[in-house]
N, C-alpha and C positions, 0 to 999 in steps of 0.2 A: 320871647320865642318859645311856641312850644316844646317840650324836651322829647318829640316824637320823630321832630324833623330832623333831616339827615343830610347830607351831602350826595346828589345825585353822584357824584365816583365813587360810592362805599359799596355800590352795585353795578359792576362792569357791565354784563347783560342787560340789564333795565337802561344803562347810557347806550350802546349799543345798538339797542329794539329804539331809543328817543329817535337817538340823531339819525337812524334810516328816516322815521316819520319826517323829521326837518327837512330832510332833502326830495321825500317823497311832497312834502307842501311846500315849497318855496322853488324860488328861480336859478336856485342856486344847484348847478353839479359839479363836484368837485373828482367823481371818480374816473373822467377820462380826460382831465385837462392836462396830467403830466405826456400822456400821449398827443394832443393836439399841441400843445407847444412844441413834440419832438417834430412834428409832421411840420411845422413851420420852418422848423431848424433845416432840416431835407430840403424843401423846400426851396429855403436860402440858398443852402451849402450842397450842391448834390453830389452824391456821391464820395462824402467826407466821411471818415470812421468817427461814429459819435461814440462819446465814452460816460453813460450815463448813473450815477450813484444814486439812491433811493438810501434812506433812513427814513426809518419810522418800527417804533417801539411796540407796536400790536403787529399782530402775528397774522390775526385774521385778516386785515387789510392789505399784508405781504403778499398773501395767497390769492387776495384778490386781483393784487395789480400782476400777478402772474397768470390770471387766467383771462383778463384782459390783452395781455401780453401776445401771448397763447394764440387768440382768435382775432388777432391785428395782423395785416398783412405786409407787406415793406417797410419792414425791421432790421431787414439783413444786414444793413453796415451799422446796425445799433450794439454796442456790448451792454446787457445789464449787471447789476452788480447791487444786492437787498442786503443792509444791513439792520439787523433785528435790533435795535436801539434808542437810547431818547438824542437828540442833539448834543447833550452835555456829554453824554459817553462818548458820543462822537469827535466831540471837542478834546477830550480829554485821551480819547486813542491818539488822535491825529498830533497833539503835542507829546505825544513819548517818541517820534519819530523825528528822525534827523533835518529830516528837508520836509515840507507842508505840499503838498498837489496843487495847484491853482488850475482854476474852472473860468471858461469862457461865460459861462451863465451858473445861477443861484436861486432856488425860489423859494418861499419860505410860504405856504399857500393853508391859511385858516391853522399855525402851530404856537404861534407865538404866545398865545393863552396858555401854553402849558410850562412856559421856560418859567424859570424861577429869577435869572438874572440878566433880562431880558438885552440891558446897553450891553454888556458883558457878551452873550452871543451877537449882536447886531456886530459887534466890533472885533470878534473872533471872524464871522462869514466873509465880513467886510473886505478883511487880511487875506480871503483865500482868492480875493478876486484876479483872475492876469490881466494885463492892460488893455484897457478898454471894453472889459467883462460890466457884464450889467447884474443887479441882482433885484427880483421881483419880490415882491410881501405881497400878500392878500389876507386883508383882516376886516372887521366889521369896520363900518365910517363913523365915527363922531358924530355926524351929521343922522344917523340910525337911529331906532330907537329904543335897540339896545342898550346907548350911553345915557337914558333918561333912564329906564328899567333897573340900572344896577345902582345909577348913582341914587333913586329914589326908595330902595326900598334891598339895595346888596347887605345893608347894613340887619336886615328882618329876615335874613335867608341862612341857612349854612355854611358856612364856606370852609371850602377846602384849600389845603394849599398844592394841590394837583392843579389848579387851573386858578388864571388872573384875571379880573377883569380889563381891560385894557382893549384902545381902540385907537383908530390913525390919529385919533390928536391929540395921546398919549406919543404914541410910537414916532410921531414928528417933532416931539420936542424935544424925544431920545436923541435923535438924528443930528438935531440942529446943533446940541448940546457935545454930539461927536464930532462936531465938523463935516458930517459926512454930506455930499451933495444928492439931491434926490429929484424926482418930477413928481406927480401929484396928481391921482383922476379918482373919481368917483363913478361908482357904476348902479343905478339904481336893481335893486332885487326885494322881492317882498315874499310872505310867507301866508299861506291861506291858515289861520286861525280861527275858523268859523266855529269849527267843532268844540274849543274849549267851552264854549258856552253853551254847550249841549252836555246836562247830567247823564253820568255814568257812560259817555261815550269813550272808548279806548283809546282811539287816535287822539281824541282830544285831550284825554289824560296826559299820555305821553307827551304830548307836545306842553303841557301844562311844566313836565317835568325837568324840558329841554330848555323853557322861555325859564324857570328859577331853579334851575342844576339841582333840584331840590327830589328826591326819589319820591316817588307818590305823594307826590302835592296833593293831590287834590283830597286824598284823605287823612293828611294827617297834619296840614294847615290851618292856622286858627280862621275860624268863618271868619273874619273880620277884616286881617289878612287881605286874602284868598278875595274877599269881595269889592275891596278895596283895587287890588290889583286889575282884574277880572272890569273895574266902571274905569279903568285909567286903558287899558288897552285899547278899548272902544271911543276913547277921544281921538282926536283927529292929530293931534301932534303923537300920538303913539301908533295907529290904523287907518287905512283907508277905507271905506264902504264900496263894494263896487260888487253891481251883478248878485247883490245875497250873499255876497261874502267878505270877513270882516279880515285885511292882509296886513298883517303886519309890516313897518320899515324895516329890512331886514338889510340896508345898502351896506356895499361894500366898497373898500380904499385898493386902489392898487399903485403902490408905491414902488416904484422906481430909482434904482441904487446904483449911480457912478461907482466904477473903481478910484 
């Protein structure tokens, strides 16, 4: 491995500018979906006081889901309530406390990559559920092809222990191994990767940077690497061809979690 290469988290801002490009190229939005499940909740329940908690450890994303917040209309029976933190802190507040809060609903949506002991929170959330509470994960599927990417080639990249690799048929065998009961779907999402294949393109950098968590792939990966990588993306069990552009399996698991 070259001794140039980096862990894409040694640069918050460059992960930051990635993962907008990810979302700006792929099927995937994840910035108004804790609002479309409230709106379901309403929906169900009307006119029920919702009592809604938010953890998440970036600051700029707090800001964001407030000014999302902000310019959503029929909120009025919502309480919010942002705590600037990782889960583990959160974990670790809520046990210095006498009695635990228990939550109707739980969602755990694209974080689990960043826990460190991952059954360990699965089976803290688990605990906070009240009867007949469900609790949602959203993470990449096994079945993506993202679990070919990292198992092929996680071992030639940096790694950080800010973030796991891990994918639903990791996280199902956690589960089974808890006893914990669950349901099971897959949802197809792909990512437009045309650009990496275009020298000196930016978007395509950055997305270079997001597919191997690596900060400036593209210039400071060994050609052989990088070329390597780059003729596997473009096989058909990694990419689809379609319309001129080359879309990454980007699918995702959405697992569902009995009290």
């Amino acid at each position: 491995m070259a001794s140039s290469m980096r862990s894409l988290f040694t640069d918050h801002s460059r992960y930051v500018e990635s993962f907008r490009r990810f979302l700006s190229n792929s099927t995937e939005h994840q910035c108004e979906i804790d609002l479309q499940i409230l709106s379901k909740v309403q929906a169900q329940y009307p006119g029920v006081h919702i009592i809604n908690e938010v953890v998440e450890p970036s600051a700029e994303q707090i800001t964001k889901y407030k000014e999302l917040v902000a310019k959503t209309s029929n909120l009025e029976n919502i309480k919010f309530a942002w705590h600037k933190e990782t889960s583990s802190e959160y974990q670790n507040r809520m046990m210095e406390q006498k009695e635990l809060q228990r939550w109707d609903f739980i969602h755990m949506i694209q974080m689990l990559y960043y826990v460190k002991d991952i059954p360990a929170t699965l089976k803290f959330f688990h605990s906070l559920l009240a009867t007949n509470a469900k609790m949602l994960i959203i993470l990449v599927s096994g079945a993506s092809s993202w679990q070919k990417l990292w198992k092929k080639y996680g071992s030639r990249l940096p790694r950080n222990d800010l973030c796991q690799y891990v994918t639903s048929s990791d996280l199902t065998q956690m589960l089974d191994k808890l006893g914990i009961k669950y349901e099971y779907y897959d949802l197809l999402s792909t990512m437009d990767i045309s650009d990496c294949f275009i020298d000196g393109n930016e978007n395509g950098d950055l997305l270079w940077d997001f597919l191997t968590e690596t900060c400036n792939f593209s210039t400071t990966a060994p050609p052989d690497l990088k070329a390597e990588i780059m003729k596997d993306l473009q096989k058909p069990e990694f990419s689809i061809k379609k319309d001129g552009k080359v879309l990454f399996n980007n699918s995702l698991s959405f697992i569902v979690v009995e009290a």
